[in-house]
Every structure is written in structure tokens, then in C-alpha cells.
C-alpha positions as CSV (number, residue, x, y, z in Angstrom):
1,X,66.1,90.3,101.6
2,X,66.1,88.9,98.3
3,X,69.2,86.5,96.7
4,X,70.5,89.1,94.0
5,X,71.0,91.6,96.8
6,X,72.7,89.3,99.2
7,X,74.8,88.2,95.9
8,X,75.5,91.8,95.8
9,X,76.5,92.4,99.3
10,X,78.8,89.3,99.2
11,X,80.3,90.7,96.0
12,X,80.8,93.8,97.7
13,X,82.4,92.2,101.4
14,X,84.8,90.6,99.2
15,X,85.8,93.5,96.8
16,X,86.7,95.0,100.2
17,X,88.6,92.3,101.5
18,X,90.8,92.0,97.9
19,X,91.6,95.7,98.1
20,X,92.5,95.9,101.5
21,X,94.8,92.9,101.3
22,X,96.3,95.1,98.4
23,X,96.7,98.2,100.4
24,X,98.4,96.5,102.9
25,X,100.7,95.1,100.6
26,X,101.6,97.8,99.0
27,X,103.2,99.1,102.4
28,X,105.6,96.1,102.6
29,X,109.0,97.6,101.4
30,X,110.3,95.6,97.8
31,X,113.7,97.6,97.4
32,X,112.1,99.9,95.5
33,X,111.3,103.4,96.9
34,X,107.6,103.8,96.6
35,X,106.0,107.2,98.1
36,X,103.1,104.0,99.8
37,X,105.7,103.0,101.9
38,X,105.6,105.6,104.0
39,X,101.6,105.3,104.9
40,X,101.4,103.1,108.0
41,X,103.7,106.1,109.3
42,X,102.4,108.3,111.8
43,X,103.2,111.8,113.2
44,X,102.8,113.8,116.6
45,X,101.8,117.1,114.8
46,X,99.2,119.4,116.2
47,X,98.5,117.7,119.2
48,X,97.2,114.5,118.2
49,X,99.0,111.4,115.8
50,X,98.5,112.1,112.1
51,X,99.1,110.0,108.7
52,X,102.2,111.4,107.5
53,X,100.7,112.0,104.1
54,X,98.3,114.9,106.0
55,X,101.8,116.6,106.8
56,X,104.1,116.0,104.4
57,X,104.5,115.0,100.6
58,X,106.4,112.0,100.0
59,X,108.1,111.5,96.8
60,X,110.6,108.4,95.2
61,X,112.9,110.8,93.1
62,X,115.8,107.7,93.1
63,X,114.9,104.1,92.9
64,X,116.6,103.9,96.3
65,X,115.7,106.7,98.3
66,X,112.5,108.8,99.3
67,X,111.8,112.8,99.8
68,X,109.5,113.8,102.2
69,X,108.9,117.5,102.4
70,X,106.6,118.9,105.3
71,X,104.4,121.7,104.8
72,X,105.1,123.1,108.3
73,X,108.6,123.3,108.4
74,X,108.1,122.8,112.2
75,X,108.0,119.3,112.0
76,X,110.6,118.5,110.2
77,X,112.0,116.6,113.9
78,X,108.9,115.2,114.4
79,X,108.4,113.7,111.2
80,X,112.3,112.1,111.7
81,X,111.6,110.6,114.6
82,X,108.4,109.1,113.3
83,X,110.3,107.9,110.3
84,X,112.9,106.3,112.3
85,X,110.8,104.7,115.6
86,X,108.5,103.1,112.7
87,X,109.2,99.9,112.1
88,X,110.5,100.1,108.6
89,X,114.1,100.1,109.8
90,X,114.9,103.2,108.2
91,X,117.4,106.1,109.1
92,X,116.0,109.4,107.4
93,X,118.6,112.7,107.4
94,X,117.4,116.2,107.9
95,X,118.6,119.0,105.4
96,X,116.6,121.6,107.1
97,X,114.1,121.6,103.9
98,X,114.0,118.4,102.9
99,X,113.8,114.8,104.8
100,X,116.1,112.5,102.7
101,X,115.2,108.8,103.7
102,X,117.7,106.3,101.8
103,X,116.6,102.6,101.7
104,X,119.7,100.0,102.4
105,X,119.7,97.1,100.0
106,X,117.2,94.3,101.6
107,X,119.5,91.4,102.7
108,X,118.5,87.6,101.6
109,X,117.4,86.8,105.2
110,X,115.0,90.0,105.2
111,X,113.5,89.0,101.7
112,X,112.6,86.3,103.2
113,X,111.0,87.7,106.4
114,X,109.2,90.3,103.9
115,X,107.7,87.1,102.3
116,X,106.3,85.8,105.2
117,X,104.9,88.6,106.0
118,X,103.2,88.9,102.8
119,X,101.7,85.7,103.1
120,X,100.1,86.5,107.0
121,X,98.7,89.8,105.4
122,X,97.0,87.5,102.1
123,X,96.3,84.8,104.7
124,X,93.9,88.0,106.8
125,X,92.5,88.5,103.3
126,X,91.7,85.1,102.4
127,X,89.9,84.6,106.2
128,X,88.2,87.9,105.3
129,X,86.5,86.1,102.0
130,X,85.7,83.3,103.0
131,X,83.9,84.7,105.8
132,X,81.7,86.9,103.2
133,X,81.3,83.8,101.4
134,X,79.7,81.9,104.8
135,X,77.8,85.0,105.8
136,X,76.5,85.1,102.0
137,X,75.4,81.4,102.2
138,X,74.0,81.2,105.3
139,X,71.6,84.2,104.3
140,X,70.8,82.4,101.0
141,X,69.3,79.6,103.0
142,X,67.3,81.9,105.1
143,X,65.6,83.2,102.3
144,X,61.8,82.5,102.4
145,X,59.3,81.7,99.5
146,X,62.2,80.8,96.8
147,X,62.3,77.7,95.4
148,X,65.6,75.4,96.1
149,X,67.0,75.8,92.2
150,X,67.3,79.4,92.8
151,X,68.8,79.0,95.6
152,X,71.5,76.7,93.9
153,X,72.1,79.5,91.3
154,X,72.6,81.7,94.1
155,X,75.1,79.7,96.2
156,X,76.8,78.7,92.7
157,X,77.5,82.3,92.0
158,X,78.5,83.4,95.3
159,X,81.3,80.7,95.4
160,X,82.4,81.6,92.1
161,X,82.4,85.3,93.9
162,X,84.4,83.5,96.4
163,X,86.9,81.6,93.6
164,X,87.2,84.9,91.7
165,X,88.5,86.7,95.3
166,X,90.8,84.2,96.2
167,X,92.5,83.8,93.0
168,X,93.3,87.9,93.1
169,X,94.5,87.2,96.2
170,X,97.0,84.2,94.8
171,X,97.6,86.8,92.6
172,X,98.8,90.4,94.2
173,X,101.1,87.5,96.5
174,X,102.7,85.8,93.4
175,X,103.4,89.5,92.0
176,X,104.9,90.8,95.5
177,X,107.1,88.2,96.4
178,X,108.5,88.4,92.7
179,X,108.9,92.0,93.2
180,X,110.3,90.9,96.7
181,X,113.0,88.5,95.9
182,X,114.2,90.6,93.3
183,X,117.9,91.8,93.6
């Protein structure tokens, strides 16, 4: 294996690791109805569980409340159920065409929860890079028949790879606990 395509499968470990500590944040509820928030939900449809998004289109028509409308109008009581057993700690209502799910303001003691929760989910991302990172420089060293100052350049770049990640990281947390603590 040569050093610029271990540089380039660290690169890529990491990219990975950056958006999937982004998706998951994205599910954490801010106050604000997002149509995301509703992902980690899953429905008994068909015989088997299914994302909610493969059932149903979710919409934020309010900045407090989300649509969902199912495509099989026979689920409208499963999707309700899944809504409300998930632990989002909402309490959707059933028009008979349209699931209306409000979101309740997010008290001071539940911010606060949210934020902690933020942090585990960037802390699983930061474990995640730094991982790549070890992988990635435990490779460069097994690398036969290049001389040491390569690499140096090598390990050089994949920590900056590594600085790069974490500080996206640092970054996507800053932005959802401001978006968080907002009132």
C-alpha cells in the first residue's frame, strides 16, 4: 500500500466519522420543527419495521409543529404509535388524513439534557477519528522501501487530517447547543 492511498483512506474514515456525528445531531430536537427529527423513528408497516420516511412524508409547516402524511392511509395508527413510543416525548393527533405532531416548548432542565446528549454523540465522533488517525499511522510505519522523511510528511498530513476532523466536530457542537439553548 503506498502513503498517499493510506492518506486517502484516513481522509475518507474521517469524512465518515464528521458526517455521521452530523446526522446524528441533526435528530436531537432544538425547538424547532425540523422534518430530520423524525428519522430515528421507525414503523411496523408491511410486516417488518420501516424508517418512517419510506411511509410517510414529514413536513415542518409551523415552527412548532410537524405534518406527517402516510401514503397508505392504513397506517395512519401505526405510524401514531411509533411517533409516540419513540423516545422523542412527543404526543402526535390523528385527523384521519393528516398526523399533526405539536412540539411543547423544551424546558431549561431538558436543554440541558439535550446538551449532554450532544456532547456523548460528538464525543462517539471524536473516538471515531482518532481511531482513523491510529489506524492511518500505524499503516504509515508499515510501509516498506520509503525513506523516514516521507514518512514524516505522511504522518504530518494525516494529523492535520485528524486536526481538520476534530475541529468540525468542535464546530457542528458549538452550533447545536446554540441552537439548543435558544428560547
Amino acid at each position: 500500500m503506498t502513503l498517499r492511498k493510506i492518506e486517502s483512506d484516513t481522509k475518507e474514515h474521517m469524512e465518515r466519522a464528521v458526517e455521521s456525528t452530523q446526522r446524528e445531531l441533526v435528530t436531537i430536537r432544538s425547538g424547532k420543527a425540523t422534518a430530520s427529527l423524525l428519522d430515528t423513528v421507525r414503523v411496523e408497516a408491511y410486516g417488518q419495521q420501516m424508517p418512517l420516511n419510506q411511509v410517510a412524508s414529514v413536513a415542518a409547516p409551523e415552527p412548532r409543529q410537524l405534518t406527517v402524511q402516510p401514503w397508505d392511509k392504513g397506517l395512519m395508527d401505526a405510524i401514531e404509535k411509533a411517533i409516540r413510543s419513540s423516545d422523542l416525548g412527543l404526543n402526535p393527533g390523528n385527523d384521519g388524513t393528516i398526523i399533526r405532531v405539536p412540539l411543547p416548548p423544551l424546558t431549561e432542565e431538558r436543554r440541558k439534557d439535550l446538551v449532554k446528549v450532544v456532547h456523548k454523540l460528538a464525543e462517539e465522533g471524536r473516538v471515531s477519528v482518532r481511531h482513523a488517525r491510529h489506524e492511518g499511522l500505524d499503516q504509515i510505519q508499515k510501509v516498506e522501501h520509503v525513506s523516514d522523511d516521507e514518512k514524516s510528511r505522511s504522518e504530518v498530513h494525516v494529523k492535520k487530517l485528524h486536526d481538520d476532523s476534530m475541529g468540525r466536530i468542535d464546530a457542528l457542537i458549538k452550533f447545536k447547543e446554540v441552537e439548543i439553548m435558544e428560547v
